[in-house]
N, C-alpha and C positions, 0 to 999 in steps of 0.2 A: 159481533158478540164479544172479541175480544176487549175491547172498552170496558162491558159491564163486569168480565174476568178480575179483571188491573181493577177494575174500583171495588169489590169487594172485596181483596187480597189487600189494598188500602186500608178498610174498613177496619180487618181482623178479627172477624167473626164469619163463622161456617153454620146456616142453618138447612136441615135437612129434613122432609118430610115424608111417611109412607101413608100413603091412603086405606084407611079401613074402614069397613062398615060395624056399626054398630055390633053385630055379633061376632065381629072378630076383635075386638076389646080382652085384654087379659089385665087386667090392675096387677096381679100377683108377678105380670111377666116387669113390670117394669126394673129391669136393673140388668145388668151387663156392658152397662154404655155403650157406645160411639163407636167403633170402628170397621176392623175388617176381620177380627176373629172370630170364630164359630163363637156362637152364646152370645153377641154385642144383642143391645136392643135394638139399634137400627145400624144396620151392614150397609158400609160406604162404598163396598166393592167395587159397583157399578152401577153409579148412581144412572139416573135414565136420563141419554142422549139429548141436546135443546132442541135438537132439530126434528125429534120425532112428532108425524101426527099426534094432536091430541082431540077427542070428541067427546059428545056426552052420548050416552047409549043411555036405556030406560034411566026408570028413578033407582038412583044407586049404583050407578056403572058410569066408571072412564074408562075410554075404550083410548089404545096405545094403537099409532100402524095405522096405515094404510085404509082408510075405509073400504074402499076396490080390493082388497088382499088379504081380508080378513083377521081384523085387528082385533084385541082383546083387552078385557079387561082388566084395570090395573087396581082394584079396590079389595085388597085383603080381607076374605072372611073365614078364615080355619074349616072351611066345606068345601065351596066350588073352584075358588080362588085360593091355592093354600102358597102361592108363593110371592112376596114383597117383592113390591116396586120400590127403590127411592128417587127420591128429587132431589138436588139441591140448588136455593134459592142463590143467584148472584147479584150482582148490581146494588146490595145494601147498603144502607146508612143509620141503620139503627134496626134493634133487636133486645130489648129493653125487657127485663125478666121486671114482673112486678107480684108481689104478696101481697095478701091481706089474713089479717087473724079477727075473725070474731067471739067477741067474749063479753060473760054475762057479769052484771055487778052483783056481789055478794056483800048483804048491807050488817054491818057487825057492829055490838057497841061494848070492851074490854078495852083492858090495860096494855092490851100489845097493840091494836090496829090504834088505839088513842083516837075512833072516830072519823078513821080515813076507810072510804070502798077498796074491796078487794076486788079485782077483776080477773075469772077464771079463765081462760084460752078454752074454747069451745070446739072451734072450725077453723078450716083455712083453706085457701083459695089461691089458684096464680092464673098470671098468664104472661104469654109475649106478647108484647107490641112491634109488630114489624112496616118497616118502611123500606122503599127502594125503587131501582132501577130497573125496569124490562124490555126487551124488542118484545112486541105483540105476537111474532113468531113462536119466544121459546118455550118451549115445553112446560117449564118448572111454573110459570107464570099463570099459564092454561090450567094447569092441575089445582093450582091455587082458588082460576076462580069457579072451576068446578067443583069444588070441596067445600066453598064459600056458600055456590048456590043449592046444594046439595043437601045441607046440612040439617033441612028440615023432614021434604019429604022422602029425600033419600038415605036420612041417619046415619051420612057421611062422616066421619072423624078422622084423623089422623094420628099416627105417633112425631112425634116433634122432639129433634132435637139441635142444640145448640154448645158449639165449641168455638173456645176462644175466649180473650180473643188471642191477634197473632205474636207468639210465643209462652201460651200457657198449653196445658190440654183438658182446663176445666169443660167438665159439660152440664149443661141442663139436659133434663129431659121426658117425655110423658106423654101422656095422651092428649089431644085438646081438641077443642071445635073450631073453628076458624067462622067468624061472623066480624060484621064491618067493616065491607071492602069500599074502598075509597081509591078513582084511580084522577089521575089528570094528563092529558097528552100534550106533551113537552114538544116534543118535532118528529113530524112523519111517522115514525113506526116506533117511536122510544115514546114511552108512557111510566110516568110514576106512578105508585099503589102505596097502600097501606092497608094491615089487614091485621086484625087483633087475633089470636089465637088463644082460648078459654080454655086451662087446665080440667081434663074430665078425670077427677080423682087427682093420688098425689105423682108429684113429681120427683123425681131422684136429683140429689146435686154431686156431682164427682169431682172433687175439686183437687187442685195441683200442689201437688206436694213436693217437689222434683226443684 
């Protein structure tokens, strides 16, 4: 697992995932950023181990641990499960923040527009596009494609976020759905993936100032 370490510290970009269900969603909670202080939106403290079991338990549960030892679930809902798991993703090669704005044309005919549309910003939209490296083993990989397949009947989401890259401490970050997972297996237990993650509401940008 060390290899996938070394090539995402190559990369320089840190992306981080906590699993939540649908009612544990807070729009208003998004801001605090990234790190390891009380109030961050997603606490880096201690991200969760590669090596731990990961399963799927009913619709709507990842279960952490041991199956035989009574493992639990990692899927944040402000009720049953009030305490955050996070992930984070290694092995990357892209992490691609992308926008969109939609907007309506407004058709005018005066001596200021001289006959050209005005176009109003209505709505906006993001997401990531993530690409990478995984052993089939590790955790963060698992979680992934749990959250992936989850994401209908289980109304799986996650908070997602992204720092970097290496020497900034710009972050993105937000809620998102994680849908088209694409993987290919490269040699033995190492598999590439790709998996779009769909802004649920908006996202915060913290960008570097330093």
């Amino acid at each position: 697992m060390s290899s996938c370490s070394q090539y995402a510290a190559a990369f320089g970009y840190e992306v981080y995932l906590v699993p939540v269900s649908a009612c544990g969603v807070d729009l208003s909670a998004v801001n605090g950023g990234i790190g390891t202080t009380a109030g961050s939106f997603i606490d880096i403290t201690s991200p969760l181990v590669y090596t731990t079991p990961i399963n799927a338990g009913t619709a709507g549960q990842i279960m952490a641990g041991d199956p035989g030892a009574s493992p639990v679930d990692i899927v944040y809902d402000n009720n049953v499960i009030t305490t955050e798991t996070t992930v984070k993703l290694t092995g990357l090669s892209n992490a691609s923040l992308e926008t969109d704005t939609g907007s309506e044309t407004v058709q005018t005919y005066d001596s200021e527009n001289r006959g050209f549309d005005q176009n109003v910003a209505l709505t906006k939209s993001w997401s990531l596009s993530i690409e990478g490296m995984s052993q089939f083993t590790d955790a963060a990989y698992k979680v992934v494609r749990l959250l992936e397949q989850g994401a209908v009947d289980g109304s799986l989401k996650a908070k997602v976020g992204r720092v970097g890259p290496t020497g900034t401490t710009e972050a993105v970050y937000g809620y998102g759905t994680l849908t088209n997972f694409s993987e290919s297996v490269e040699a033995g237990s190492i598999v590439s993936y790709s998996i779009e993650i769909t802004g649920f509401g908006p996202y915060k940008l913290d960008l570097d100032n330093n």
